[in-house]
Residue frames relative to the residue before (quaternion, step in Angstrom):
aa qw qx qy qz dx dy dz
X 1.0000 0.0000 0.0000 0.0000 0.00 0.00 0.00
X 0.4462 -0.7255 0.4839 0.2009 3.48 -1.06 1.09
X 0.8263 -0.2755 0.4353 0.2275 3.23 -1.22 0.58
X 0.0288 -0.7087 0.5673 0.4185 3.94 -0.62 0.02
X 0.7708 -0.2857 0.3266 0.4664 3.44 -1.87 0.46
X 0.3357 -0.5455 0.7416 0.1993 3.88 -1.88 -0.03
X 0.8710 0.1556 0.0745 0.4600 3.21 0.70 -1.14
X 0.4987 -0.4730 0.4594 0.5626 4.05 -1.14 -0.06
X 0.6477 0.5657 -0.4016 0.3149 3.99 0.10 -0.64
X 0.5886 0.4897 -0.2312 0.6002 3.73 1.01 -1.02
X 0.5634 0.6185 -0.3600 0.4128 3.48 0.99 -1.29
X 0.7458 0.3864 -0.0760 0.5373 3.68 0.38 -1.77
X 0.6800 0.2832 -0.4114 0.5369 3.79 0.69 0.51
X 0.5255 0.5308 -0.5267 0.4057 3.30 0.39 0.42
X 0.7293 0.4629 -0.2700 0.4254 3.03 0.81 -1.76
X 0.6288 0.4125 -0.5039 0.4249 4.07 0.79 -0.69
X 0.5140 0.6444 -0.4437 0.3518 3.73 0.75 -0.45
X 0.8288 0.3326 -0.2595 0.3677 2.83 0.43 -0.98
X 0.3709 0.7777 -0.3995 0.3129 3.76 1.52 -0.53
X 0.8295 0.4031 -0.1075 0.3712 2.54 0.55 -2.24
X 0.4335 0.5798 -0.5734 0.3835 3.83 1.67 -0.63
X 0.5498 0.6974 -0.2431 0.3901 3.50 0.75 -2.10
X 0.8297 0.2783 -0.1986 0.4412 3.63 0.26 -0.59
X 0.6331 0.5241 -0.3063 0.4804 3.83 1.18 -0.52
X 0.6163 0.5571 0.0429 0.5550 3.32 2.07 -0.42
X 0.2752 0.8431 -0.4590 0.0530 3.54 1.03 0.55
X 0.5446 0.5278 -0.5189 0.3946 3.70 1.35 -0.05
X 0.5122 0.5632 -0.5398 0.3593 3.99 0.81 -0.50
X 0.6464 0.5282 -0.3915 0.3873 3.76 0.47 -1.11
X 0.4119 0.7365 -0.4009 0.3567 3.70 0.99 -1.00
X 0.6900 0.6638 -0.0803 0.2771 2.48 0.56 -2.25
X 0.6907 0.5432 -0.2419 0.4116 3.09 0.29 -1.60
X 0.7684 0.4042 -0.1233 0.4805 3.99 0.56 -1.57
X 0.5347 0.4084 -0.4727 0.5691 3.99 1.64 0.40
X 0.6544 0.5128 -0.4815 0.2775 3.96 0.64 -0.27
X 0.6629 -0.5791 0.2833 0.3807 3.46 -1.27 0.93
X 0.6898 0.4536 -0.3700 0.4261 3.44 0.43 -0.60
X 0.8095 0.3326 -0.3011 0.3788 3.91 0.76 -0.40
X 0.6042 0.6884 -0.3371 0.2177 3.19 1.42 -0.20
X 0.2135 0.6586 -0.5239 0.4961 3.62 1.23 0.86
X 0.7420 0.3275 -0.3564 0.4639 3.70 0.02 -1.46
X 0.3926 0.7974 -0.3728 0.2665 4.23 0.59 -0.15
């Protein structure tokens, strides 16, 4: 796990990091909509 941000700039590279992890990666998203707490929105 990363550090939090210092700044909005560090801020917005994390988040494209992670997008693009999120996108190279379409079983993690899966994922997300089988855990108990989200699987209503499914």
């Amino acid at each position: 796990m990363k550090p939090s941000p210092k700044n909005q700039e560090r801020l917005t590279e994390n988040l494209k990091e992670h997008m693009i992890l999120l996108q190279d990666n379409p079983q993690r998203v899966k994922k997300y909509f089988k855990h108990q707490d989200i699987k209503y929105a499914a």
